[in-house]
N, C-alpha and C positions, 0 to 999 in steps of 0.2 A: 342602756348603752354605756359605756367604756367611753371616761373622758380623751379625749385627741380623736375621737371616733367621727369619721361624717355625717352626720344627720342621712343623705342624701343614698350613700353608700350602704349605709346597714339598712333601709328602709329597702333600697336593691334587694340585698344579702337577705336580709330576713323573707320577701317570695309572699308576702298578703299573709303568714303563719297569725302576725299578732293581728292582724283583723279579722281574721278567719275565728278564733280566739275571744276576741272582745264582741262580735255580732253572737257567739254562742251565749256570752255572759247576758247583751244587750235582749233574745230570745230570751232565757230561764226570765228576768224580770218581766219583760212584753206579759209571759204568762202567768205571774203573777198581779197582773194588774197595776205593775210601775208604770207612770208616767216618765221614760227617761230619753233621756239626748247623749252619744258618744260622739267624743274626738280622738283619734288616734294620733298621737306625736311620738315622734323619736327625737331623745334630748340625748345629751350627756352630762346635765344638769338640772334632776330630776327637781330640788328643793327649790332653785331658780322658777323652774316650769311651773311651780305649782303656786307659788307667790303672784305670778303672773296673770296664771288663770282666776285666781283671789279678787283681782283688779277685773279685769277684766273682764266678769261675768257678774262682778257684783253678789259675791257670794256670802251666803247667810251662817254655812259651815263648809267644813272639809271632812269628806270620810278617807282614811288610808286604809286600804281594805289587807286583811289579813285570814286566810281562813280559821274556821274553829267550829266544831263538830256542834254545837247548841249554844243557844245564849240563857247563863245561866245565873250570873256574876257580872255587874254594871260599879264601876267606880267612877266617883265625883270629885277628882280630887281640888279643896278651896283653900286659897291661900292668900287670900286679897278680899277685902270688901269689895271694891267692884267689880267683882266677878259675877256678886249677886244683885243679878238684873231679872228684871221681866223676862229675860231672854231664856237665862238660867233656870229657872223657875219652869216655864213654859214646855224647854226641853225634858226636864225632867215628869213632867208631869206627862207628855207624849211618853215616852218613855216609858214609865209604869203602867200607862193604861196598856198602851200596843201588847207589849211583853206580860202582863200580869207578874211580875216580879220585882224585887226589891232592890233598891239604889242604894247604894255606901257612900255618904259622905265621908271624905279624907279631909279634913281641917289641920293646913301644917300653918306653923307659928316657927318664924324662920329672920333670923336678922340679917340676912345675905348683905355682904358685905360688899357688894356691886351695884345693890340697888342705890339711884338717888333719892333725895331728899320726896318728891313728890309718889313715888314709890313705894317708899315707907309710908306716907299719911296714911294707904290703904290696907297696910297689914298690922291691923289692931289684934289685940291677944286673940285668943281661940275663944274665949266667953263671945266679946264683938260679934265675929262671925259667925258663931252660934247662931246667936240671937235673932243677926240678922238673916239667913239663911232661912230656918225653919219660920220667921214671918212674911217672907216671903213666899215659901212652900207651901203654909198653909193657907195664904190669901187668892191665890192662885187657884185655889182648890187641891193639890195634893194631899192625895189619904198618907198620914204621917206614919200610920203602920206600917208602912211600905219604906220608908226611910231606915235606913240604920245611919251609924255614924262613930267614927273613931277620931281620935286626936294625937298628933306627935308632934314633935318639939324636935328640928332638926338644922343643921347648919345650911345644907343643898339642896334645895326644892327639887331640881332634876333629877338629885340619885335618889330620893325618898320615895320619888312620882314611879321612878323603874321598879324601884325595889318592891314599892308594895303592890306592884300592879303583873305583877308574877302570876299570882291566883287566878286574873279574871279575867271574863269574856269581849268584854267593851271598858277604853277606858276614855273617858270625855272628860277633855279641858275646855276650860270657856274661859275666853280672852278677858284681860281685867280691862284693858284701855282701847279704843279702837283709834284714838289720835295717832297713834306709833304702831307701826305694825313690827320694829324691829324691838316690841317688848320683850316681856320673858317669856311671856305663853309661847313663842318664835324659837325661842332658846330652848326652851321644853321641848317642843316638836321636834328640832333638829337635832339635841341631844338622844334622846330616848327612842326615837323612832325606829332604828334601826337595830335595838336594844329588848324589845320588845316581842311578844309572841301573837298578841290578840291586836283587835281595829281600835283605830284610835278616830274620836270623831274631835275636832275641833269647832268649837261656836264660837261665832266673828258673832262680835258688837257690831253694831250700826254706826258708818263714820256719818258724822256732822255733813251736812250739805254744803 
């Protein structure tokens, strides 16, 4: 929807099209054996709605769906030690078995000049995150030949994350902090989303109780 637009009106105007739409999509999964649940909303504050639904449902990730003819190409982009959690690890490791294909770690090393002080504590050089990434990989059980991995050294997490993610099929960010949801993983998504050609999945940390 078109911001100034009426929720109420276009949901008129549009006639059941985007349910008609969303129940074809909600079939194809049914028969592939998804277990899934649709809501149909008309916003005109799409990033808003989807922060909402975050809360709201208590979610574990976010997929923004994009088409793309095969999945052939998976980027991880890491930029933060606490990115690497259990959580990280786990996805990935679903990930390579599901698809039998290989994950790209992106490890950026980045002095962003907005982050603060407790921001910085987590983005230790690219050796750090190395390290700690493939020990967690492999404790997890991930087959490390299934890993690849590159390393850059850039001023803008955001334009580095568009730019290198041109090539691939999926690209997955996982939240460094789940205290703050107005982190940069947030900034990432809102920047580059619309920037982008392939799905983007994001993985939410577990807030504190």
């Amino acid at each position: 929807m078109k911001e100034q637009t009426d929720p109420e009106q276009y949901e008129e105007e549009d006639d059941g099209k985007s349910e008609e739409e969303l129940n074809t999509v909600k079939q194809q999964l049914d028969n592939e054996d998804f277990d899934v649940e649709t809501q149909l909303v008309f916003t005109p504050d799409v990033a808003q709605t989807i922060d909402n639904a975050i809360i709201d449902y208590n979610c574990s990730a976010l997929l923004i769906v994009k088409p793309i003819s095969e999945l052939r190409r998976q980027l991880i982009p890491v930029y933060d030690l606490n990115q690497l959690s259990k959580r990280f690890a786990t996805v990935i490791y679903e990930l390579t078995q599901a698809s039998d294909l290989p994950a790209e770690l992106l490890f950026i090393e980045s002095p962003e000049e907005e982050a603060d002080e407790e921001e910085n504590e987590g983005r230790k050089d690219l050796s750090a995150m190395k390290e700690k990434a493939f020990g967690r990989l492999k404790q997890s059980g991930v087959d490390l030949n299934q890993i690849k991995s590159s390393s850059i050294q850039v001023e803008n997490i955001s334009e580095a994350v568009e730019k290198n993610s041109k090539e691939e099929d999926l690209l997955i960010l996982v939240e460094a902090n789940a205290k703050e949801r107005e982190d940069l993983i947030n900034r990432i998504r809102e920047e580059i989303t619309e920037k982008i050609d392939c799905p983007l999945l994001v993985v939410l940390e577990e807030r504190d109780a």
